[in-house]
C-alpha positions as CSV (number, residue, x, y, z in Angstrom):
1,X,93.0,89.9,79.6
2,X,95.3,88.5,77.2
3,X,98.5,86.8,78.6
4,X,100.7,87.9,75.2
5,X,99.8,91.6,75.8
6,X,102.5,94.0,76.0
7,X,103.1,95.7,79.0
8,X,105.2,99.1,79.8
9,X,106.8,99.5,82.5
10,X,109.6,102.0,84.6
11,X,112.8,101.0,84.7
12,X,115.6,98.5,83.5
13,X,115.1,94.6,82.9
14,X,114.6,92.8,86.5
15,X,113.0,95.9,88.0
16,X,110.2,95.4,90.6
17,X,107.8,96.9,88.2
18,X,108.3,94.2,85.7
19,X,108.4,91.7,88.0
20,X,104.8,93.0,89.3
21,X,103.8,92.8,85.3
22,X,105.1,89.5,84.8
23,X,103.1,88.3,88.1
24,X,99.6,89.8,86.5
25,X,100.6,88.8,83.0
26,X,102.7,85.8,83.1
27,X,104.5,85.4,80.0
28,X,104.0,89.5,78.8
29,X,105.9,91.1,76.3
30,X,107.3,94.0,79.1
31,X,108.3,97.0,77.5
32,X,111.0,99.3,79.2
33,X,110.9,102.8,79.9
34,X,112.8,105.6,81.2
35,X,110.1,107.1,83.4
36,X,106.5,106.4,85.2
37,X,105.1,109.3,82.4
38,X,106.9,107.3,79.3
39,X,105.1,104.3,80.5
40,X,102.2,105.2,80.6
41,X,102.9,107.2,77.2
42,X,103.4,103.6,75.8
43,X,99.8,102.4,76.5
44,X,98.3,105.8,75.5
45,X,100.0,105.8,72.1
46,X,99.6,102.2,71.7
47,X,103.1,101.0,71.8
48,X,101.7,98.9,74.8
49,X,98.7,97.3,75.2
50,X,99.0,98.9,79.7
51,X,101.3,99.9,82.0
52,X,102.1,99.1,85.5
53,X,102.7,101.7,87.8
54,X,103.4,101.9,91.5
55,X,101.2,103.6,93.5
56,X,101.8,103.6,97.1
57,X,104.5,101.4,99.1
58,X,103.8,100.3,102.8
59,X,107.1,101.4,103.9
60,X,107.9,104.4,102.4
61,X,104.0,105.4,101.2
62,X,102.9,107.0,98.1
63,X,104.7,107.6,94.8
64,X,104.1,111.3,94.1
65,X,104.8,110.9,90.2
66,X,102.6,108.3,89.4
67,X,99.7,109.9,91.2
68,X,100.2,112.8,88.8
69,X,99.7,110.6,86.2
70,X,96.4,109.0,87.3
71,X,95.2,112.5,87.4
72,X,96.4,113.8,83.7
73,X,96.1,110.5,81.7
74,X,93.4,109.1,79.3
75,X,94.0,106.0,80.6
76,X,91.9,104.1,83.1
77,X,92.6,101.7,86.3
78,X,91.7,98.1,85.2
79,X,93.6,96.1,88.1
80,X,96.0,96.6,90.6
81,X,98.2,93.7,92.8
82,X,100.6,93.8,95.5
83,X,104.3,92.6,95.0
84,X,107.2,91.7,97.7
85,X,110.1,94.0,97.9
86,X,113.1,92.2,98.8
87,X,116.1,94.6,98.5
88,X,119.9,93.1,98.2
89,X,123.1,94.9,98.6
90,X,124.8,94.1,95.3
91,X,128.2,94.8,94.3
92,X,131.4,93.6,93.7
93,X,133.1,94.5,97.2
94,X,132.9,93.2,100.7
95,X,130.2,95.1,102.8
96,X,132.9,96.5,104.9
97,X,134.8,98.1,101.9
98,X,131.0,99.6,100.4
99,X,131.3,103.5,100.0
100,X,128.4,104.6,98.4
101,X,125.2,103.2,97.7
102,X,123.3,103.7,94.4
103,X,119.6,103.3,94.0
104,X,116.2,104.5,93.5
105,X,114.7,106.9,95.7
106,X,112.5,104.5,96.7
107,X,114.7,102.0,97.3
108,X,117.5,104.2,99.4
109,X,114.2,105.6,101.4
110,X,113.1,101.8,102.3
111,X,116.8,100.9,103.5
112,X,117.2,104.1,105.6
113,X,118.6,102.8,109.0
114,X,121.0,100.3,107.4
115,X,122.3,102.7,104.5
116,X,123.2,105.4,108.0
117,X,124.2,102.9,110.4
118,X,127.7,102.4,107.6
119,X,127.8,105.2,107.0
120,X,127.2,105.2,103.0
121,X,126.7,108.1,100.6
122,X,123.8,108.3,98.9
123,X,123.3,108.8,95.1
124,X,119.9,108.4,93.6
125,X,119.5,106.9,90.4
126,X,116.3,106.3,87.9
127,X,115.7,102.6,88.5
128,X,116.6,99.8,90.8
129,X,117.9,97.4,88.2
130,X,119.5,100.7,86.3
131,X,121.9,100.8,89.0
132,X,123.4,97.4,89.2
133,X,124.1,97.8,85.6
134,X,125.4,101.4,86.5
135,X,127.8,99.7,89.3
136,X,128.1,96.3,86.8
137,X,130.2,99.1,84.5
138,X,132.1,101.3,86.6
139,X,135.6,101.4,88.4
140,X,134.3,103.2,91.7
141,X,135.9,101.4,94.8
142,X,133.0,100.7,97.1
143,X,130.7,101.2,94.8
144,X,127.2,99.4,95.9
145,X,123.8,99.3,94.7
146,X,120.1,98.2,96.4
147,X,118.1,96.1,94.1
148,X,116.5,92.6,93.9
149,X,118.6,89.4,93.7
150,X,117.1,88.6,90.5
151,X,118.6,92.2,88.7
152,X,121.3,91.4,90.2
153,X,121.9,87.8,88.1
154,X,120.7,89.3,85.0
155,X,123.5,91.6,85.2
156,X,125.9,89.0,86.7
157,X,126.9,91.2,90.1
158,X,127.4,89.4,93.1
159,X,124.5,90.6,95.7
160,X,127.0,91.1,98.9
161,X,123.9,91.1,101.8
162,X,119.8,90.4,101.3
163,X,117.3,91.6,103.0
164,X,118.4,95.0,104.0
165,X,115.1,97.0,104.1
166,X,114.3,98.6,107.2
167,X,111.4,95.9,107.3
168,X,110.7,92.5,105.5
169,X,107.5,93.0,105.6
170,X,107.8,95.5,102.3
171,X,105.1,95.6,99.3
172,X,104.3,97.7,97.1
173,X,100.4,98.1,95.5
174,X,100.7,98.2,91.9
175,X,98.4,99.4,89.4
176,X,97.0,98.9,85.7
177,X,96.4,101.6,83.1
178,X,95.0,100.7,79.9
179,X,92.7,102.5,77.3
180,X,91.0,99.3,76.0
181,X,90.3,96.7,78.5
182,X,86.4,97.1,79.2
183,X,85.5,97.9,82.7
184,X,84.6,94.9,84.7
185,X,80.7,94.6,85.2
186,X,82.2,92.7,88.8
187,X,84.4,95.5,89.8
188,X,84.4,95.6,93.5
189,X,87.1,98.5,94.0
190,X,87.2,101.7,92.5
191,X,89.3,104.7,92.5
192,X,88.2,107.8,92.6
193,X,89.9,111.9,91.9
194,X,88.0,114.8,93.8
195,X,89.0,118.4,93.9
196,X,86.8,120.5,96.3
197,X,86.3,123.7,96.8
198,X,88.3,126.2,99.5
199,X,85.0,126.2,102.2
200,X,84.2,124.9,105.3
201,X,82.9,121.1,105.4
202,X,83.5,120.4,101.5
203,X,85.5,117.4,102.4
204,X,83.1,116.4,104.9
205,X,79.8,116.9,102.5
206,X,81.8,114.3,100.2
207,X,82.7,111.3,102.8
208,X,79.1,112.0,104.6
209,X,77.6,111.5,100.7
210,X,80.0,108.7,100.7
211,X,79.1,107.3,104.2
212,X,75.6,107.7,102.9
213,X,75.6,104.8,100.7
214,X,77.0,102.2,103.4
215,X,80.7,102.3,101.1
216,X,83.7,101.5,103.2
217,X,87.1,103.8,102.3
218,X,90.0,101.9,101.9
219,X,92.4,104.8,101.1
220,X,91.8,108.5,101.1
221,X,95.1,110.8,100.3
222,X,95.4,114.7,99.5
223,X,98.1,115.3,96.3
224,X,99.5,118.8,95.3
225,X,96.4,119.7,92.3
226,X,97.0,120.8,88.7
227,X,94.8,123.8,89.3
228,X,97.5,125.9,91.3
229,X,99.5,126.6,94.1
230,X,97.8,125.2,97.3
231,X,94.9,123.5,95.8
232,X,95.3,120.0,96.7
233,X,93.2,116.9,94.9
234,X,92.2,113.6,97.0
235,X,92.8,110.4,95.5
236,X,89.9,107.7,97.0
237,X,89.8,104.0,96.5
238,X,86.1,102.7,97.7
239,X,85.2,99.2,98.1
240,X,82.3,99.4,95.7
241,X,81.6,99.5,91.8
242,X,81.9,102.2,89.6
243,X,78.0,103.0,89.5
244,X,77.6,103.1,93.5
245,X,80.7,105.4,93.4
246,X,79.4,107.6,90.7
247,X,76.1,107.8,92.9
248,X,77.9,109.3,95.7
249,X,79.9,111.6,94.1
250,X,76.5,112.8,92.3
251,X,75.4,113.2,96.0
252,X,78.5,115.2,97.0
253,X,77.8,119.0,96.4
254,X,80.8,121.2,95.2
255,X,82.7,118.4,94.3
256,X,84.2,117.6,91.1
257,X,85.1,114.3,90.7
258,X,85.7,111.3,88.6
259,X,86.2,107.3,88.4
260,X,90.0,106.9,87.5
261,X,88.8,103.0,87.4
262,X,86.6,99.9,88.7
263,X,88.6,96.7,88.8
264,X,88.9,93.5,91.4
265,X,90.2,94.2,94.5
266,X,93.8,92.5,94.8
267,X,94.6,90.8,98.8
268,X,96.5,92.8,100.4
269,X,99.5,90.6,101.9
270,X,98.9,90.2,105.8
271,X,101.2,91.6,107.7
272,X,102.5,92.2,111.2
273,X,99.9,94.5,113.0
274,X,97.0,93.7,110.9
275,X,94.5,93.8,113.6
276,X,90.8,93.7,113.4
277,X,89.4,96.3,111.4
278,X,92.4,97.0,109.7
279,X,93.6,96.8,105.7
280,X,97.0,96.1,105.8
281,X,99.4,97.7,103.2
């Protein structure tokens, strides 16, 4: 992969998402957008050469938009990495005189317990780094905002407290989508949509085909489907490459399925709890 690609991304300048880009592709063009959907927009029209999207967080879980995504876009998963939240309270107030907090949805979700124990109104915004230039250019008295440290220079607002998620231990599993990097003939992780049909042991006949073939699940997650009210796809990442995956999914009857991608498995960071037998997240 070339390290002067351009890569899309949601959000403001010093969002999390381009700090993730700029730790897979130091020295990248980054390309803002207004939305996960735009972003990846970028890279299927070309404007970019990928985009970075967030997939699941191991405090607050999945991102429901960008799982929509993998299922409707062209593009492919060609890498993926994991990158340390650290939210700040930024603002130009003492934390005593803070009224209401502005932030992602994300974001306010991460710092639940101390955004209710003061007592702060919450206001969702877009982006992380869109709100400290949103409270950067307002009058509001006790205006705040949750972000990283390093929005918060770019846009030259003091950050009044760090560290203010519910826990440090706070990363979030990034992914790649591109149209033109060639799958990895090394691939050792692949993603994988399935829809199944409405009868009994359909989801079992796919994980026994999976099981099977000796492949280990890392992830296995059931999203609202684009076929209808209550039908629900599962999104599946397999420690394998894409052929063994295909293999089992041949072997799974009255499933439909297909590879969203085969790339190199990223480390997960190791956290608290991590025991034996466990991926951390």
């Amino acid at each position: 992969m070339s390290a002067r690609r351009r890569v899309s991304f949601q959000g403001e300048r010093g969002a999390y998402s381009e700090g993730a880009a700029l730790a897979l592709f130091p020295g990248a063009e980054t390309v803002p957008c207004g939305s996960f959907s735009e972003a990846a927009r970028a890279a299927e029209a070309g404007r970019s050469d990928c985009a970075v999207l967030p997939v699941e967080n191991s405090l607050a879980g999945s991102v429901g938009e960008s799982h929509a995504i993998l299922r409707d876009t062209p593009l492919r998963i060609v890498a993926e990495t994991y990158h340390r939240i650290a939210h700040c309270l930024i603002g130009r107030c003492a934390e005593a005189e803070a009224r209401t907090v502005y932030s992602h949805p994300q974001a306010l979700a991460q710092c639940r317990r101390y955004i209710e124990a003061r007592g702060l109104r919450r206001v969702p915004t877009y982006d992380t780094a869109g709100s400290v230039a949103m409270v950067a250019g307002m009058g509001e008295a006790g205006a705040v905002c949750i972000a990283s440290a390093g929005a918060a220079r770019l846009h030259g607002v003091p950050v009044i407290e760090e560290g203010i998620a519910d826990d440090a231990e706070n990363y979030t599993r990034f992914v790649v989508l591109s149209s033109s990097d060639p799958e990895p003939a090394g691939g050792d992780k692949t993603s994988v949509l399935a829809r199944l049909r409405h009868e009994s042991g359909a989801l079992h006949a796919l994980l026994g085909a999976i099981a099977a073939r000796g492949i280990n699940l890392t992830r296995i997650e059931s999203r609202p489907g684009g076929g209808g009210a209550w039908e629900y796809d599962f999104f599946i990442d397999m420690e394998c490459g894409a052929g063994a995956a295909r293999a089992a999914l041949a072997g799974a009857a009255g499933a439909r399925a297909r590879v969203l991608g085969s790339y190199a498995a990223a480390a997960p960071p190791r956290t608290r709890g991590a025991g034996v037998g466990q991926t951390p997240r």
